[in-house]
C-alpha positions as CSV (number, residue, x, y, z in Angstrom):
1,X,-221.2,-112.1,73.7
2,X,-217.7,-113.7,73.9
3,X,-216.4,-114.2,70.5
4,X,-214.1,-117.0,69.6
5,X,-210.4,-116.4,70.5
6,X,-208.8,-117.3,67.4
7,X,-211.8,-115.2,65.5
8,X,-211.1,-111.9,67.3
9,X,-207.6,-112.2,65.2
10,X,-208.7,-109.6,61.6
11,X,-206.1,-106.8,61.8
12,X,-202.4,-106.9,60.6
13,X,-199.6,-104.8,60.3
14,X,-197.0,-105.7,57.6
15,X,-193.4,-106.0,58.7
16,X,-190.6,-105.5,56.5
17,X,-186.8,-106.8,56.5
18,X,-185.8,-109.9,58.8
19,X,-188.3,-108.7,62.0
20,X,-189.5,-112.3,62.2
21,X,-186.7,-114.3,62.2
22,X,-185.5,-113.3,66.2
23,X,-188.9,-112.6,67.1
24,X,-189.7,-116.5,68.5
25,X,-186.3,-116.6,70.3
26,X,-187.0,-113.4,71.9
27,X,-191.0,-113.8,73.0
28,X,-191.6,-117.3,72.8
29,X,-194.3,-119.0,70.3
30,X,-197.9,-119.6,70.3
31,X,-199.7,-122.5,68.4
32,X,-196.7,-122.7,66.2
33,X,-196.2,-119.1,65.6
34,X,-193.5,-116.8,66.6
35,X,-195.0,-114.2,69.2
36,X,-194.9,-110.5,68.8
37,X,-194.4,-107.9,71.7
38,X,-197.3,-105.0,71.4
39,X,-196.3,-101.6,72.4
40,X,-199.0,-99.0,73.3
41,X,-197.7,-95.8,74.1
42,X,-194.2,-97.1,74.7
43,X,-195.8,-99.4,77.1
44,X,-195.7,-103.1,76.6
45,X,-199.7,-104.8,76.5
46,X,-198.9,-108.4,78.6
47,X,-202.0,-111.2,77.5
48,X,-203.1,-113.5,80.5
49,X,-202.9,-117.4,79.6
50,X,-206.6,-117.1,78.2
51,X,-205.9,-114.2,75.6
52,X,-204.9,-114.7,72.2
53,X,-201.5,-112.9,71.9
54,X,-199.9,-111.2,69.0
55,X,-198.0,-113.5,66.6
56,X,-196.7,-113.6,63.3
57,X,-198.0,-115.0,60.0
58,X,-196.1,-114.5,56.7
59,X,-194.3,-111.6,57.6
60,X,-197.4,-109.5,58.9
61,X,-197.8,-108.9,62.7
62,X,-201.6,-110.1,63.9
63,X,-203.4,-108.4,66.4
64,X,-206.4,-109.5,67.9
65,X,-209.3,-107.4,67.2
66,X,-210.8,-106.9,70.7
67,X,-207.3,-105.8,71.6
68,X,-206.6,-103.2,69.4
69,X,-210.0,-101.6,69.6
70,X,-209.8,-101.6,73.2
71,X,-205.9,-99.7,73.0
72,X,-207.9,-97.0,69.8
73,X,-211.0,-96.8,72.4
74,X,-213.5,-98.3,69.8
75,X,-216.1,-100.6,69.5
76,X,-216.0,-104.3,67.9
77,X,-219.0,-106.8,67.1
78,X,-218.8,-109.3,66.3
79,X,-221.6,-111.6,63.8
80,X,-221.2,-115.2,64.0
81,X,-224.0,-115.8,61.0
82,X,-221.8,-113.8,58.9
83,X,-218.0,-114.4,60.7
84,X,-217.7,-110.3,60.5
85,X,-215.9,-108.5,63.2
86,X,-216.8,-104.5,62.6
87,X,-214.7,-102.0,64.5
88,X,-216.6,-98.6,65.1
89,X,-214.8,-95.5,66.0
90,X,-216.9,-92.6,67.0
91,X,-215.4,-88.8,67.4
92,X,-215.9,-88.0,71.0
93,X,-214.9,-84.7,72.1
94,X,-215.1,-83.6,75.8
95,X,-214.4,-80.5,78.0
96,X,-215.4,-79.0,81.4
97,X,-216.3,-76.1,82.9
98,X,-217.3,-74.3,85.9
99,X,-219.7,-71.8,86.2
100,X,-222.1,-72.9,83.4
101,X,-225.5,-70.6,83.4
102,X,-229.1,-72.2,83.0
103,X,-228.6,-72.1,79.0
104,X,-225.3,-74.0,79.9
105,X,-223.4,-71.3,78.4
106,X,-220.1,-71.8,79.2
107,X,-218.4,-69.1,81.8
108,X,-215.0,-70.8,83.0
109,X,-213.5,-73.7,80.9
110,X,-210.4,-75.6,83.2
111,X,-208.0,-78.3,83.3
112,X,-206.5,-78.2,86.7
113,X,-207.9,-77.9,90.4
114,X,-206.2,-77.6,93.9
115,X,-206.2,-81.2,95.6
116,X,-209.4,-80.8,98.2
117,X,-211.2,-78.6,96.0
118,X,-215.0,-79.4,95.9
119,X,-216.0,-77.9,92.2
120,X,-219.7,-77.9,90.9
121,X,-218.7,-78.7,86.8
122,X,-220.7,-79.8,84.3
123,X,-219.2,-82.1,81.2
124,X,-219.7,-81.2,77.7
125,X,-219.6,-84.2,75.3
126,X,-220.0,-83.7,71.3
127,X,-220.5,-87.4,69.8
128,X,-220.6,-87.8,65.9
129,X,-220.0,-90.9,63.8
130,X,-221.3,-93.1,65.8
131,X,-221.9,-95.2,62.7
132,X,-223.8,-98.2,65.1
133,X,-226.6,-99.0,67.6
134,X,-225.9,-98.7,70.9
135,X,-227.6,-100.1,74.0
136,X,-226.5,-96.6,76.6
137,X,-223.8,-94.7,77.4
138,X,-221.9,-93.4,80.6
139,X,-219.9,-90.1,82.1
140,X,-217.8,-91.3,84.7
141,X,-215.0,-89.5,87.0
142,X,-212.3,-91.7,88.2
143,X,-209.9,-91.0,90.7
144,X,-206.0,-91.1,90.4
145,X,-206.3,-94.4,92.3
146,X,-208.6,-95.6,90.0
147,X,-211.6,-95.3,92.0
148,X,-215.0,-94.3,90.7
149,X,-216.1,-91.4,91.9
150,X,-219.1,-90.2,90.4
151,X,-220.9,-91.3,87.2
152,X,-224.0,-91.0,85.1
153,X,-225.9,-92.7,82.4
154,X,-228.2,-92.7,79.6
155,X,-230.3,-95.7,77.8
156,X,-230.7,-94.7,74.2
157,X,-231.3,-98.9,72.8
158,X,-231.3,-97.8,69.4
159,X,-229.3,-95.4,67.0
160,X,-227.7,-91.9,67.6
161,X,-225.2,-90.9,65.7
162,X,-224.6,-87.4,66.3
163,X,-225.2,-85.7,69.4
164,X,-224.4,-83.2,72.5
165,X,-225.0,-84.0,76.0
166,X,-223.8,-82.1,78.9
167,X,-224.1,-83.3,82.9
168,X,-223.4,-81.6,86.0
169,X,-221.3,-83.2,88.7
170,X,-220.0,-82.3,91.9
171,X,-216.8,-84.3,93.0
172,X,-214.6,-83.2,95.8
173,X,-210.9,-84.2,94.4
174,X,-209.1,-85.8,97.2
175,X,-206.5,-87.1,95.6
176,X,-203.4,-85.7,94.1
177,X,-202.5,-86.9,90.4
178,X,-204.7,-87.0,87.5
179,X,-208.7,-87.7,87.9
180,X,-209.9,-89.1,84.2
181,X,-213.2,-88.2,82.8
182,X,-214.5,-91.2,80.8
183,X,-217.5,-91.5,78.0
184,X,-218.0,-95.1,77.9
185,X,-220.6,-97.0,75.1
186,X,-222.8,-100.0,76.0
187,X,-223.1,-101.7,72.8
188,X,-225.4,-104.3,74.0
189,X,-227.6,-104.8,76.9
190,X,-225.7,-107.7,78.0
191,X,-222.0,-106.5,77.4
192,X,-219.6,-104.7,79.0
193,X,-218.9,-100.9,78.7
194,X,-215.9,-99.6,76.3
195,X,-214.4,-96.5,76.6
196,X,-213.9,-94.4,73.7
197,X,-212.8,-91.3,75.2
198,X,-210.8,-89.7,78.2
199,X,-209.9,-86.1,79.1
200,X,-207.7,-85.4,82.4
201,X,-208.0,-82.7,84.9
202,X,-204.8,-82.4,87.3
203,X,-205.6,-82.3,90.9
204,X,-202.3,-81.2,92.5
């Protein structure tokens, strides 16, 4: 479900001194309201011409929700009846490792591989506060070029807040640079996936 632009806009960071008085000669304005440049990891976030940007309202810096979850790998929703936009951020830790037995004991934990390499590895996810319903969720590998390479899912339409899963996989890393390991939530049937958690492994 699309939610309104101007609604996605609940989150603000308060700005102190005389921030706002250059920032509308510097980034422009939007419906009246001096625009603010959004840094995420010392990289600037551009907005296409349909996005709501970041602007300033009496001296406080508004984000738009969707944005900001998106950059923290959470989950909005978004109820219309009510006009309440909940942010969800669930603890997702991931690692990998080769050799796993039957039991999926875990014999050789890694990070890196040798570009070429064709590895059998399974992915072990631990998933807690998950403090929502979720329609599925996904395991992905992508490539350095941004290619998916393999993935998996699971429907679980309802609530689960705390869980393991582990999946095997069997890539062949043909790239050199940095392959991502995703764990991606479905919210909804009909919306898009959101990831909520990477973990690299260098192919070099």
């Amino acid at each position: 479900m699309k939610v309104p632009r101007l609604l996605t806009m609940v989150l603000s960071l308060s700005l102190f001194g005389t921030a706002g008085a250059f920032a509308s000669s510097m980034w422009g304005d939007f419906e009246g309201y001096s625009k603010v440049r959004l840094m995420v990891n010392d990289k600037e976030r551009s907005f296409g011409s349909d996005e709501t940007p970041s602007f300033l309202m009496k001296g406080s810096a508004v984000v738009p929700a969707r944005i900001l979850s998106d950059t923290l790998q959470s989950i909005v929703k978004w109820d219309n009846g009510s006009r309440t936009v909940s942010v969800y951020k669930p603890n997702v830790h991931m690692f990998v490792a080769k050799k796993v037995e039957d039991d999926y004991s875990i014999k050789q934990p890694f990070g890196g591989v040798k570009k070429g390499d064709r590895l059998d590895f399974a992915v072990f996810s631990q998933i807690d506060n998950l403090d929502t319903s979720i329609y599925s969720f996904r395991i992905s590998i992508v490539s350095p070029g941004g290619e998916q390479v393999k993935a998996r899912e699971e429907v679980v339409d309802g609530q689960k807040s705390s869980f393991w899963y582990t999946w095997p996989f069997n890539v062949t890393f043909t790239e050199a640079g940095q392959y991502t390991v995703r764990f991606s939530i479905k919210p909804n049937a009909d919306s898009d996936y959101v990831v909520v958690s990477e973990k690299a492994i260098l192919s070099e």
